[in-house]
N, C-alpha and C positions, 0 to 999 in steps of 0.2 A: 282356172283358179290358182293352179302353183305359177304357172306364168306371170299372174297378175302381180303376186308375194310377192316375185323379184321383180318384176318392171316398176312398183310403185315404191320400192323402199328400198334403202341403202341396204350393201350384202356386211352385215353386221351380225355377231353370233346370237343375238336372239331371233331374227328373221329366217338363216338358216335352220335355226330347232323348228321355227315354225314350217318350214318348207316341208322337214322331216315328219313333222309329224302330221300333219294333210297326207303327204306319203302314205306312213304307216296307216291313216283311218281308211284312206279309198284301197289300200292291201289288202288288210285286212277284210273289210264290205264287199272286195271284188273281186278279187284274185283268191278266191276260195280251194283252188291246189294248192297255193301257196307255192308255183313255178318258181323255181330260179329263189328258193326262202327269201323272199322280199321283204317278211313280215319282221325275220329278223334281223336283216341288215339294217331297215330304217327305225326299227325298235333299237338298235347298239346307236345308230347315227343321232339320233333323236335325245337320247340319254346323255351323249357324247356332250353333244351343242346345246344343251339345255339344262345340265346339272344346275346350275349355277343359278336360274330363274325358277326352280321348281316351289314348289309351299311343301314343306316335309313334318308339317302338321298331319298330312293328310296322307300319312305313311301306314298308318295305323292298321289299317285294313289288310297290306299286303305282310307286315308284322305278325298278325293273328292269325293268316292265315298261315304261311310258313309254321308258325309255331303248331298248329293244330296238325299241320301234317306230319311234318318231321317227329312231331309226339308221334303218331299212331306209326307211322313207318318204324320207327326205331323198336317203337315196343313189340311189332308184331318181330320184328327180328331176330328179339329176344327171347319173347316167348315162344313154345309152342303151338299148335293150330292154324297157322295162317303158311301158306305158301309163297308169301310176298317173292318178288323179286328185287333184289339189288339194283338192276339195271334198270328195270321200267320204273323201280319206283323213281329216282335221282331221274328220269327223262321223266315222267309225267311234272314233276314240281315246276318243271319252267316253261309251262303254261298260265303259274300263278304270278312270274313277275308280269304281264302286262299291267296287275294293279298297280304298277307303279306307273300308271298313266294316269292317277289320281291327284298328285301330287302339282300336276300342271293343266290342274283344276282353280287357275287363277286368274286375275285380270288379265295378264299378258296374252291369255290362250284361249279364253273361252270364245270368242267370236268367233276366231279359225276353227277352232272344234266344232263349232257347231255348222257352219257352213261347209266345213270335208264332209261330215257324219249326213246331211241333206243331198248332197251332190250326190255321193257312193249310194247314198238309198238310192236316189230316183236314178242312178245309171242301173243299177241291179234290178229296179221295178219295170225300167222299157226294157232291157235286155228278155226280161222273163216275158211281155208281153210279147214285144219283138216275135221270139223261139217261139211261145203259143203259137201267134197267127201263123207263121210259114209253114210250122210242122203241119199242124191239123187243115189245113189247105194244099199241104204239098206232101204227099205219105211218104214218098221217095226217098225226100233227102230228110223226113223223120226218122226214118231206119236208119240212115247213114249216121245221123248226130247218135243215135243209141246205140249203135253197133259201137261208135268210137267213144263215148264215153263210160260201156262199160269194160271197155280194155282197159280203163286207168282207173278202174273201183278200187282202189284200198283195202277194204273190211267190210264188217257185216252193219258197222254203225255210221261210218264214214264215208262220206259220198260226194262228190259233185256237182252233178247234176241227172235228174231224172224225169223221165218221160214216159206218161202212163197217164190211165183210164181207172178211176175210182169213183166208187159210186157210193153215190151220199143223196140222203132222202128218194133214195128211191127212181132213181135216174144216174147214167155216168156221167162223170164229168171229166174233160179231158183235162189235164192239167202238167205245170210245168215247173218244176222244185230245183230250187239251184241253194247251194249247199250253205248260202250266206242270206237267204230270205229272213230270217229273224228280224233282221236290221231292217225292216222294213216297217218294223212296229214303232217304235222307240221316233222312226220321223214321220209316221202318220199322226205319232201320238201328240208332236212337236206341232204339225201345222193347224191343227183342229185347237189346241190348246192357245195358237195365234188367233185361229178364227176367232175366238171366244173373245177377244179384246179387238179385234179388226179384220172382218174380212176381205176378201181380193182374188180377182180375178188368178192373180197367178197362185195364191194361196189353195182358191179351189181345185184350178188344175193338177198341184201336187197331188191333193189328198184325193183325187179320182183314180188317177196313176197308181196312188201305194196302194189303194182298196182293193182296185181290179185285181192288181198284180197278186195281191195278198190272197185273194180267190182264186184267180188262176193256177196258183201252188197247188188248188185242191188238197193243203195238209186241215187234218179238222182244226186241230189248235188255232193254227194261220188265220183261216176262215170265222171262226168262233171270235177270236181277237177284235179282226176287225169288225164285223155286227158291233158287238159290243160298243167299242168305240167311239162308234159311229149313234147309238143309240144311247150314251153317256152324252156323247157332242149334244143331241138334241134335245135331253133331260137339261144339261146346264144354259142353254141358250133361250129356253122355255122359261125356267128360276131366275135370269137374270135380265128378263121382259119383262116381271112382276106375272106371268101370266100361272101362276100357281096352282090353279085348277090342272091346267093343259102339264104341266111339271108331274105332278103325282098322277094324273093318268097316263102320259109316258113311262115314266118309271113303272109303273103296274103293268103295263102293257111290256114293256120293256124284260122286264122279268118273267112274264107269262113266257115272250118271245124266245130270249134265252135258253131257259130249261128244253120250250120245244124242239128250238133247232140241237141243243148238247143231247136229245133222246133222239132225235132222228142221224144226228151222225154218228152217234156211239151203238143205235139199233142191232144195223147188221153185225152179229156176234161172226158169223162163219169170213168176215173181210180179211184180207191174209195179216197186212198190219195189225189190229187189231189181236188176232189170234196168236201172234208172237208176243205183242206185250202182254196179253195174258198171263203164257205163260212164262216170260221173263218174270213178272208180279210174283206168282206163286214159286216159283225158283228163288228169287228175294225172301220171299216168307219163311222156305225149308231153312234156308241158310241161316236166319233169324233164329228161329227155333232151336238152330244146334246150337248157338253158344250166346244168351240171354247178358249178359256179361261184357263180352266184344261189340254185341249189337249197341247197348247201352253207350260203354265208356269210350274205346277206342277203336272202333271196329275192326276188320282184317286189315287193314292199309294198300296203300294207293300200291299197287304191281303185284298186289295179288288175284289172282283168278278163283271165280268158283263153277259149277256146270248150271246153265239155264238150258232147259228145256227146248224155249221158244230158237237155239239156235242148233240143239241136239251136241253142245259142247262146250268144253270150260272158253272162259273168254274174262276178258280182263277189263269190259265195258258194253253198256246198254245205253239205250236210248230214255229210258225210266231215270234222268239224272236226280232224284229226288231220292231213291231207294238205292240207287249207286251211292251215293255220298254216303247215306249213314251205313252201308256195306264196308267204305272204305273208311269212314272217321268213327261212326258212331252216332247215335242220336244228341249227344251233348255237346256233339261238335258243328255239326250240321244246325242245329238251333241257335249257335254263336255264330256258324256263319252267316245265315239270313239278318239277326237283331243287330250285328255289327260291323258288317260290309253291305248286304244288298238293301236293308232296311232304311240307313241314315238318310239319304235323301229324301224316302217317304216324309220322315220324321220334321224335315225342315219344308218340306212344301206345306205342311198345314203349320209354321211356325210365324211368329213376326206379325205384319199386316197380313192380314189374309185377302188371298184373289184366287177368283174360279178359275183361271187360264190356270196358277202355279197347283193347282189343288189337281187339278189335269192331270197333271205331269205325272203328281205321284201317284195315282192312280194308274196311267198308265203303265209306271213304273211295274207296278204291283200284278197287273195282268200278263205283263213281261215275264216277269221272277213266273206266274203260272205257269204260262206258252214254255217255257226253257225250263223246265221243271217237267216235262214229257219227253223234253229232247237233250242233244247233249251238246249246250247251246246256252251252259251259266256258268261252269267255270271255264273257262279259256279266253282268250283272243276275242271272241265273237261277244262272248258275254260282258267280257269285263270292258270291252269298246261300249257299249250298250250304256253301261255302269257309267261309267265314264262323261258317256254324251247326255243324259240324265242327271247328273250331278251335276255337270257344268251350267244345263238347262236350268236348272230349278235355280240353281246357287246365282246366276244373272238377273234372273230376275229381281230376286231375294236385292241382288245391291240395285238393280233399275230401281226398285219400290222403295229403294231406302231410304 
């Protein structure tokens, strides 16, 4: 694909931003250690060569967010009760400029955006299937990949990649998590939402690839996702048949389905996952509880730590990014951040002419913001690329239909 960038067009400084930034999306999608910071050299290059083409309309998002942060960091520094840190908080914020990849949410970019953000899924979707098959056919060199990946573990939240047996409904399932499967959604959600206006041979084949792969992670969110998805695909393709009847008994069934499979994976209470976020939850609640105030307005801020349970120690982030954020902002902040960075796209896929493909999207969108809303997988790199290829998605259409 980057080869193609330069063999079919003059090297002129828009073409290089776009190089840059194909770069930066298969980085970011693939290269989940982030070896050799690739993420930020082609984030600086990318910015470099492409100031000048950006739309700074669409600035807004990473504006509010800045401001909501650097509020709650300054304040806690001020005030007493919070143990912020200096350092981590000023290193945690510069995971919020990649929303400045919003801004080149324009004509110039959106087709390159969206064919890096497809490409980077489905190499991440056979990668994962790939490791599946060999590992669980070949135990040998399965130890060897886990012995060597967990020499480069980072923390208790941040990970790699992972190889393990979980068991969900009542059977194991072998399964294979690499640190950037999120991005797995957002192009399932992408091809299914094509299907809906035309489907195709290679169309299909993608959306097998993300589904399996989406399973094979055996994460429940992942799993749950994709059902879903897939069982939304066949609710609107049934409504848009006239076949009405078969429409709302999908949907009833569809819902039946749902609930059963989120009770059968959430069942086993004693699963070790599970038993940590528990008590990460109720470690969140204490913390709550002590200061009604901080919870509310500004919370303790970003580089501050508190002790959860679920890890027997303070720590400065969980996998709960939902009850992290208003830990770290507050509940009035965390409610601005959803209505006014991760919601606008929702907001415009049901605007204008309306169509089932663009109604997809936001939709998807919205199961996304769920799935990364367990994990910590919405604000950073990972999320805000998501953000990004979803905005560009809906907002193309938006001008195709226009």
């Amino acid at each position: 694909m980057v080869l193609k960038l330069i063999y079919h067009n003059k090297f002129n400084l828009l073409n290089f931003s776009k190089f840059f930034l194909v770069l930066l999306i298969l980085s970011i999608n693939i290269n989940g250690a982030n070896f050799f910071r690739t993420k930020e050299i082609f984030f600086f290059l990318l910015v470099f060569s492409g100031f000048i083409f950006g739309d700074y309309k669409r600035i807004k998002p990473l504006i509010l967010m800045l401001f909501l942060y650097f509020s709650s960091f300054f304040v806690n520094l001020i005030l007493p009760g919070s143990n912020v840190d200096i350092f981590h908080g000023v290193y945690f914020s510069l995971g919020f400029l990649y929303l400045f990849l919003l801004v080149f949410d324009n004509k110039y970019y959106r087709k390159i955006t969206i064919e890096a953000y497809l490409f980077s899924a489905k190499t991440v979707a056979i990668f994962i299937i790939s490791v599946w098959i060999i590992c669980f056919l070949f135990n040998d060199i399965k130890w060897q990949i886990i012995s060597y990946f967990n020499s480069v573990e980072n923390d208790n939240v941040a990970f790699i990649f992972m190889i393990r047996s979980r068991k969900i409904i009542d059977w194991w399932l072998p399964g294979v998590y690499y640190s950037t499967a999120p991005c797995l959604i957002p192009a399932l959600t992408y091809y299914l939402a094509k299907a809906i206006r035309h489907n195709s041979n290679v169309n299909k084949t993608a959306c097998t690839i993300l589904f399996l792969a989406l399973v094979l992670t055996a994460a429940r969110a992942n799993i749950l996702a994709a059902f879903v998805l897939v069982l939304l695909y066949i609710i609107v393709i049934n409504y848009q048949r006239n076949k009405i009847f078969l429409s709302i008994f999908f949907t009833m069934l569809s819902s039946v389905g749902i609930i059963v499979i989120l009770y059968f994976l959430l069942s086993d209470v004693n699963e070790g996952s599970l038993v940590v976020k528990t008590l990460h939850k109720e470690s969140y609640l204490t913390e709550f509880n002590t200061d009604y105030f901080r919870t509310i307005i500004f919370g303790w801020g970003a580089g501050s730590s508190f002790f959860t349970t679920g890890f027997n120690e303070f720590t400065m982030l969980t996998e709960l990014t939902l009850y992290e954020t208003v830990r770290r902002y507050g509940i009035i902040s965390t409610i601005l951040i959803l209505l006014f960075i991760w919601f606008p796209p929702i907001y415009k896929s049901i605007s204008g002419n309306l169509k089932l493909n663009r109604i997809y999207l936001g939709c998807g969108l919205f199961i996304y913001i769920l799935v990364a809303s367990t994990n910590p997988f919405l604000l950073g790199s990972i999320g805000f690329c998501a953000l990004f290829f979803f905005s560009s998605a809906i907002n193309l259409s938006l001008m195709e239909d226009g």
